[in-house]
C-alpha positions, 0 to 999 in steps of 0.5 A: 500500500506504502508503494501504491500511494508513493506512485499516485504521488509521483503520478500528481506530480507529473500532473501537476507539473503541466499545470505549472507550466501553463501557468508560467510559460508563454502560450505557444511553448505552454501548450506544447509543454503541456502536451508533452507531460501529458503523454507523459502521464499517459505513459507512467500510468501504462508503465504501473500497468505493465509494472503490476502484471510483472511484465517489466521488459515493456514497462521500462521502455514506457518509464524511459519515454515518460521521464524524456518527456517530463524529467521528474524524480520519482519517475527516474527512480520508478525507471531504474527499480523497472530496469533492476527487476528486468535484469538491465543491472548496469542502466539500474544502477546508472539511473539510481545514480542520476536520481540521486545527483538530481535529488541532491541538487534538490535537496530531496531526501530520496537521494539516500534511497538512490545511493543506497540502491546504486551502492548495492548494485555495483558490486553486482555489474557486468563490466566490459573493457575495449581495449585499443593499442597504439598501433591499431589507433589509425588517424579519424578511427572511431569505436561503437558498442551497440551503435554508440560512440565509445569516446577515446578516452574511455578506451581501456576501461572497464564499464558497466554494461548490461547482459546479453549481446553486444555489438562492436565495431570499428571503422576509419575512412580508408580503412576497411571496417571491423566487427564483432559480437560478445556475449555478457551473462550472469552478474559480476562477469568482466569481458576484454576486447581488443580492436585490432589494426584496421586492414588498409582499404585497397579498393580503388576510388574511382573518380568521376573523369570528364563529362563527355560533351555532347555532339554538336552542343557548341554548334547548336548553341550558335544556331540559337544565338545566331537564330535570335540575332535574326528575329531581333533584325527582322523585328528591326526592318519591319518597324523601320519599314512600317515607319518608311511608309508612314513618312511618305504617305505623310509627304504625299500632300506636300508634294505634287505629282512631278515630286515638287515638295515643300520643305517639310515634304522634302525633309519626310520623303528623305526621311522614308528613304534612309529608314527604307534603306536600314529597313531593307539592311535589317530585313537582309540580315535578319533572313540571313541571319535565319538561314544561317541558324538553319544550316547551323542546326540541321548540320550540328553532329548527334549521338550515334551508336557504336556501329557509327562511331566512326563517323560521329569522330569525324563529324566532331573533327569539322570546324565551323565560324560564322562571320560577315559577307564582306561582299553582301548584307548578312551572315555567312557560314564557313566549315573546314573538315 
């Protein structure tokens, strides 16, 4: 009955600790807070359940989530008496000794029970020693026991560990990767491993050449910037063409028929005259310049399969240039092979 109502306690505890946060705490953080002891509570409550029918090993997972959730004193106790009674000595013995540095910082009595239950363990521990000699210590080598990290300076010291299998490993980048199994049993049982050299990994890396260029991209390229120089000079001509024929259908009531003008009919006829003649460049140009992205693209190499490859290589060997006729308006394309 005594151990009945210190577990109600420790229940109204966690209760009431979420009440006291959302008192105290802005409202987003309160509310997620409150939420998490909540479960919390959700949890140590299914814990007793499963504690009671003795079904411990699904009961301390439970515990351990309930204390992560809301960190409280007598859940960590509860969580280290669920894990003494389950066998896991060494995580008994850790969380009596956590429970009894908390207890300590609180001034709650309940570290004397703690001390008293993590002295009485102790003698009782499973121990297991990695070792790693200075010759096996490769530069970035790095020591896991069941997927934790063992840190270095923890190499050659025996610790508390609980029974039953334990994995260990060893990996460093260059070197191939070691491994091994133990089995711990029964109580107060040291077991010593030694990490041995790691073998030089000799699988060579490839890395990654260069990217072979695609067939023609250049080419293609030049086709798309020639092709848009075009469109721009033929958008030119026309709106210089449009503009040479409102100036002159302007002029056409200041001049007569045998093209006597006035000042400012002269001045507009010799206007549509120079913006005919840049039309007219410009259109020139913007065909060509057309007619050259065409050839440009239509002639550009493409991938081919290895039955003719012979004749991507010599596609790839013509070189071509794009540059002004000298002797006419436009774009010429030369191609040397």
């Amino acid at each position: 009955m005594k151990l009945r109502i210190k577990r109600q306690v420790v229940r109204a505890a966690l209760a009431l600790s979420g009440v006291a946060v959302g008192l105290c705490a802005p409202r987003a953080h309160a509310e997620s807070d409150a939420a998490s002891r909540a479960l919390a509570v959700q949890l140590f409550d299914q814990a007793e359940a499963l504690f009671a029918q003795q079904r411990t090993a699904e009961a301390c997972p439970k515990y351990a989530e309930s204390f992560r959730l809301d960190p409280q004193l007598g859940a960590l106790i509860y969580l280290a008496e669920c894990y003494e009674k389950n066998g896991q000595l060494a995580s008994a013995w850790g969380s009596y000794r956590e429970a009894e540095e908390m207890a300590q910082k609180r001034g709650d009595e309940r570290a004397a029970h703690a001390h008293e239950r993590a002295g009485a363990l102790e003698p009782r521990l499973d121990r297991l020693q990695i070792d790693v000699p200075q010759a096996a210590r490769v530069p970035g080598l790095e020591v896991r026991r069941d997927g934790v990290i063992v840190e270095d300076a923890l190499w050659g010291n025996a610790a508390a560990i609980d029974p039953g299998k334990h994995h260990i490993e060893a990996r460093a980048t260059g070197y191939k990767p070691w491994q091994t199994d133990l089995e711990v049993s029964g109580e107060a049982k040291s077991a010593e491993i030694t990490v041995p050299k790691l073998a030089v990994d000799a699988t060579p890396v490839a890395s990654p050449g260069p990217k072979p260029a695609t067939p023609g991209a250049s080419q293609r390229i030049a086709a798309l910037v020639v092709g848009g120089a075009g469109v721009v000079a033929l958008g030119v001509g026309g709106f210089f063409g449009l503009s040479a024929q409102s100036s002159y259908s302007d002029s056409k009531d200041l001049c007569s028929d045998s093209n006597i003008c006035t000042q400012h009919g002269s001045d507009l006829r010799s206007s549509a005259s120079s913006k005919a003649v840049v039309s007219t460049i410009a259109t020139g140009v913007g065909v060509a310049g057309l007619a050259t992205a065409a050839v440009l693209w239509f002639t550009a190499p493409k991938a081919e399969g290895p039955e003719r490859k012979p004749a991507a290589t010599a596609r790839r060997d013509r070189h071509w240039a794009i540059a002004p006729n000298r002797d006419a308006w436009g774009l010429e394309v030369a191609g040397a092979f």
